[in-house]
C-alpha positions as CSV (number, residue, x, y, z in Angstrom):
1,X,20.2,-88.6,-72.6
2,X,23.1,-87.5,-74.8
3,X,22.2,-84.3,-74.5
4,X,21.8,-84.3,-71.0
5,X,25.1,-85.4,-70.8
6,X,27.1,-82.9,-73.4
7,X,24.7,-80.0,-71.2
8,X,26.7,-81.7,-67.9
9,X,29.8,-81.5,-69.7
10,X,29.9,-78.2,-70.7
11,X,28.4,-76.6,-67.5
12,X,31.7,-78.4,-66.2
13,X,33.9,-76.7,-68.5
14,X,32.1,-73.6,-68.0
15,X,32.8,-73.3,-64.4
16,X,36.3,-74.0,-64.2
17,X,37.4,-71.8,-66.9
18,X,35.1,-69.2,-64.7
19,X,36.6,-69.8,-61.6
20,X,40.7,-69.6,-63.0
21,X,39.1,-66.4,-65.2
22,X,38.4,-64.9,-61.2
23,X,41.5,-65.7,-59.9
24,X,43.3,-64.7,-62.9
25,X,42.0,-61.4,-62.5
26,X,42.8,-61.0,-59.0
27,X,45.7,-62.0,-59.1
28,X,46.4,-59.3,-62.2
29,X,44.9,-56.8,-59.5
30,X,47.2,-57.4,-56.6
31,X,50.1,-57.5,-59.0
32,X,49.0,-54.2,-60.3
33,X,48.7,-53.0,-56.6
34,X,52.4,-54.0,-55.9
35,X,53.7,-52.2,-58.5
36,X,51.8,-49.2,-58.1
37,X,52.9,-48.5,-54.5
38,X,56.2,-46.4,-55.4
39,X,59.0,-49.1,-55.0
40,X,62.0,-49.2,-57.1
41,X,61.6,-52.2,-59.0
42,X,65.2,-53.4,-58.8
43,X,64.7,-56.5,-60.9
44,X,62.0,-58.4,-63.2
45,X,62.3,-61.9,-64.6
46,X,59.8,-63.9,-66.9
47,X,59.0,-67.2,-67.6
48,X,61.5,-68.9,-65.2
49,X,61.4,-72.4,-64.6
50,X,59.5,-73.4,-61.1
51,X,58.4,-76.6,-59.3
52,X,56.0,-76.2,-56.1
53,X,55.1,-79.1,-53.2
54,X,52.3,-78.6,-51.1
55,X,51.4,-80.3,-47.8
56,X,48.4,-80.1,-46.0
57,X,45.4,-78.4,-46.9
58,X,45.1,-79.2,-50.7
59,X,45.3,-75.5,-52.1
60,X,45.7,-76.1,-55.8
61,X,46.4,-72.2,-56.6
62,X,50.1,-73.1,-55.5
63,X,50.4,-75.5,-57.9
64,X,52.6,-73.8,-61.0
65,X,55.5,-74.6,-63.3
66,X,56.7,-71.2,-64.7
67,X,56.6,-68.1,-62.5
68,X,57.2,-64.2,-63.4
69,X,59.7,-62.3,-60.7
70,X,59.5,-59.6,-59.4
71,X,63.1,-58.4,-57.5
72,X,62.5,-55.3,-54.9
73,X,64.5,-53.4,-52.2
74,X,62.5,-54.5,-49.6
75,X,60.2,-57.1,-51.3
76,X,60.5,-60.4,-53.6
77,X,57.1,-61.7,-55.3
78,X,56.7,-64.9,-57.7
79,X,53.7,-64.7,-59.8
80,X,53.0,-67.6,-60.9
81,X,51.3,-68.8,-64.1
82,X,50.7,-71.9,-66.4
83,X,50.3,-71.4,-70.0
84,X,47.0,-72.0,-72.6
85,X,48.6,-71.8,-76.1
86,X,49.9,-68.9,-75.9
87,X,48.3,-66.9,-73.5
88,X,49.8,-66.6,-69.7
89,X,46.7,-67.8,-67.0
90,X,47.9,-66.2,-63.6
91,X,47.0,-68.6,-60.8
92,X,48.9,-67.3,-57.9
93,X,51.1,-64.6,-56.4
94,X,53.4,-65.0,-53.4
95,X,54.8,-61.5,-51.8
96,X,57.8,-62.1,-49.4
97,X,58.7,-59.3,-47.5
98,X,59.6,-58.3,-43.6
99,X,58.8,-55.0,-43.8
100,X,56.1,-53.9,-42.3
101,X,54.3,-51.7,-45.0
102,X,52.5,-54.4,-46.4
103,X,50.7,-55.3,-43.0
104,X,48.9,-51.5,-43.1
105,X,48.1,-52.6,-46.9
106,X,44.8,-54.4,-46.3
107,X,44.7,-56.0,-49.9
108,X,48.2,-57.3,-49.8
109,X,47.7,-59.1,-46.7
110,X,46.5,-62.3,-47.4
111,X,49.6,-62.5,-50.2
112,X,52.2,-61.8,-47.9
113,X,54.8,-64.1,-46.7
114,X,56.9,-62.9,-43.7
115,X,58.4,-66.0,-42.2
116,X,60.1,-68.0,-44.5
117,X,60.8,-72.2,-42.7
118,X,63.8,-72.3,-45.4
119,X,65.5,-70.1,-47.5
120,X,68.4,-72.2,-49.7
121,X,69.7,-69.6,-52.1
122,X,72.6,-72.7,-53.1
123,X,70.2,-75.5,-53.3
124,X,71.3,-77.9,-55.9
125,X,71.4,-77.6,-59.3
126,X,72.0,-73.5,-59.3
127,X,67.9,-73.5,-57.6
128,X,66.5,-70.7,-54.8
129,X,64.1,-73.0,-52.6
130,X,61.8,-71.5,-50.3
131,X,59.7,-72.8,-47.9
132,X,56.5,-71.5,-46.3
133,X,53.5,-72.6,-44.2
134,X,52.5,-74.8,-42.0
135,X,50.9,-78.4,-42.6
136,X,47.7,-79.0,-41.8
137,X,43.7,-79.2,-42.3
138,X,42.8,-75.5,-42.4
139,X,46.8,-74.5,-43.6
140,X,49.2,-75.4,-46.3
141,X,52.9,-75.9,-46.4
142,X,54.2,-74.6,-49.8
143,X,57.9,-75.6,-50.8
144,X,58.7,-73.4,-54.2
145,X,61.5,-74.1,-56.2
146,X,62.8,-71.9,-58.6
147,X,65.5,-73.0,-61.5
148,X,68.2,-71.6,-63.3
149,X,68.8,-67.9,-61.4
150,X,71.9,-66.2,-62.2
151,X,74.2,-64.8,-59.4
152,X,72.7,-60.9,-59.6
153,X,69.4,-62.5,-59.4
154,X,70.3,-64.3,-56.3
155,X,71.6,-61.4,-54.7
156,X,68.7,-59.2,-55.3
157,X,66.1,-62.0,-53.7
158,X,68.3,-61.0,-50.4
């Protein structure tokens, strides 16, 4: 019975490490595929501080608390990532742009973010908080907030 049990347990553990090994790796990819395509990066800010709501359908790879950012011409992505020691675990990546190059872009598709419900880039306590999504079974609302940007950093989200 006790080994049944520890066999249970670890078959647990083995599928959920698994499953954010996947999307770690895809989200790696796209990232990859972003910053392949020939856009000036303008901009790139790591490990900022980062607080995300979700409503509606439970989608728990918008759930982060440090995010990597990417600042483009055209384009603003948030990466983000939760930590394991040492080692950065991507679990999701958000690409905001209204350009339409990223439609024709099959891969990027399902990332992309064109209309924003709120954009506050003087939300309290010097935050950016964005809001995307709509609530309900099949879709999510996500509401991102992200801390401490400086001025320039600001600007370049525009």
């Amino acid at each position: 019975m006790e080994f049944l049990i520890f066999f249970v347990f670890i078959v647990f553990f083995v599928i959920i490490f698994l499953d954010r090994y996947l999307m770690h790796n895809q989200v790696k990819t796209k990232l990859e595929q972003i910053l392949n395509l020939g856009k000036t990066n303008l901009l790139k800010k790591e490990n900022v501080s980062s607080q995300t709501f979700t409503v509606g359908l439970k989608n728990f790879r918008y759930h982060f608390k440090k995010s990597d950012l990417y600042f483009f011409d055209d384009a603003f992505v948030i990466v983000g990532f939760y930590k394991i020691f040492k080692i950065k675990v991507y679990s999701c990546i958000i690409l905001i742009s209204d350009t339409e190059q990223f439609d024709s872009n099959k891969g990027l598709k399902n990332i992309l973010v064109k209309n924003l419900k709120n954009f506050n880039l003087r939300s309290s306590n010097n935050s950016v908080y964005i809001e995307f999504g709509e609530a309900s079974f099949a879709s999510t609302n996500v509401s991102v907030t992200l801390k401490n940007l400086s001025e320039n950093e600001k600007q370049a989200i525009n």
